[in-house]
C-alpha positions in Angstrom: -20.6 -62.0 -42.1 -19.2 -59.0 -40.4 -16.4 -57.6 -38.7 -18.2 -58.8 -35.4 -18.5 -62.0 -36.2 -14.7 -63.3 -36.3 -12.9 -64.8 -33.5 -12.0 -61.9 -31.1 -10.2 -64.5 -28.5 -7.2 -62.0 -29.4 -3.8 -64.3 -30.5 -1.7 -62.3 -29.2 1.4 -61.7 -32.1 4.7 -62.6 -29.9 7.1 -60.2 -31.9 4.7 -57.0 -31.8 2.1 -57.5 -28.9 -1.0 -57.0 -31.6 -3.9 -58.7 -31.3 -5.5 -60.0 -34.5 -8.7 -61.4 -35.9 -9.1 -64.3 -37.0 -13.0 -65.4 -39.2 -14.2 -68.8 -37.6 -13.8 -70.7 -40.9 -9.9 -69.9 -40.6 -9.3 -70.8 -37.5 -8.1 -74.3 -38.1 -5.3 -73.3 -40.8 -4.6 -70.2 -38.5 -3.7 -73.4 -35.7 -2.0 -75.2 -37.9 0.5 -73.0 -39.1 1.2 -71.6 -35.7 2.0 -75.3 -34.9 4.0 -75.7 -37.4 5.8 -72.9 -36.6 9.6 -74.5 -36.3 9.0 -76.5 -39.4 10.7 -73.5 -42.2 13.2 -74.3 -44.5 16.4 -71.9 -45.1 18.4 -71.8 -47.5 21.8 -69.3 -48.0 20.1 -67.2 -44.8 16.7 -67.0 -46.7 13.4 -68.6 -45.6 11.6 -70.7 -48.4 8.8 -72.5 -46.8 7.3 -74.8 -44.9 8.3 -78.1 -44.9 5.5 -80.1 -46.2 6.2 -83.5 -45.0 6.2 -81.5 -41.6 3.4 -80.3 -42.0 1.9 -83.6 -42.5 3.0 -85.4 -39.7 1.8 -82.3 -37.5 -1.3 -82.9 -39.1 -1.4 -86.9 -38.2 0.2 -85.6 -35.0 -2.9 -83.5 -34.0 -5.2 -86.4 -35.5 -6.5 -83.8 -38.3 -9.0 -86.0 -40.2 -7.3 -87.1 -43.5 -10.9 -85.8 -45.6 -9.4 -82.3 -43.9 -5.9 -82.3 -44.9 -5.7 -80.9 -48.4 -8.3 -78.3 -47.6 -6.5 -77.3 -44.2 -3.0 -77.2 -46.4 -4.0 -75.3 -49.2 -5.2 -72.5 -46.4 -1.8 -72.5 -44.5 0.3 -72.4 -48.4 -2.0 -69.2 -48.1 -0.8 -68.1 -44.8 2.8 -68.9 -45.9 3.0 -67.1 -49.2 1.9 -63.8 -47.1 4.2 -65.1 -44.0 7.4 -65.4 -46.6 7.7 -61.7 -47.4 7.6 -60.7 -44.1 10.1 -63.4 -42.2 12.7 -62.7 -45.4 12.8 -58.6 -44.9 13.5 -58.9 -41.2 17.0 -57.7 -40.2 
């Protein structure tokens, strides 16, 4: 699969106003997470992660098919662990 072939419907990034691609097979986790996008934890001023019980009801919310769930979560833990780094270092 090539560079071609992933979603070019453009999300458009809020903070910087850069488009990004997203491959078809992510697409779901990529919704996901954007959904659960007010369900972070902090902790002393630092961000440590979704809230997983969250994330589930936003998942029975959106009537995600429970055969889909742990699939669908272990690809958003993915987008968090890369999402952490970058919501901590901003000023």
């Amino acid at each position: 699969m090539g560079a071609d072939d992933a979603s070019e419907g453009g999300e458009e990034d809020e903070d910087s106003g850069a488009e990004f691609l997203v491959w078809p097979e992510n697409w779901a986790a990529v919704l996901l997470f954007c959904r659960c996008d007010t369900q972070w934890m902090w902790e002393s001023g630092a961000c440590t992660g979704l809230d997983y019980n969250r994330v589930e009801a936003v998942m029975r919310i959106d009537c995600i098919a429970r055969s889909q769930r742990s699939d669908l979560l272990t690809d958003v833990r993915v987008l968090e662990r890369t999402a952490l780094p970058l919501i901590n270092s901003r000023d």
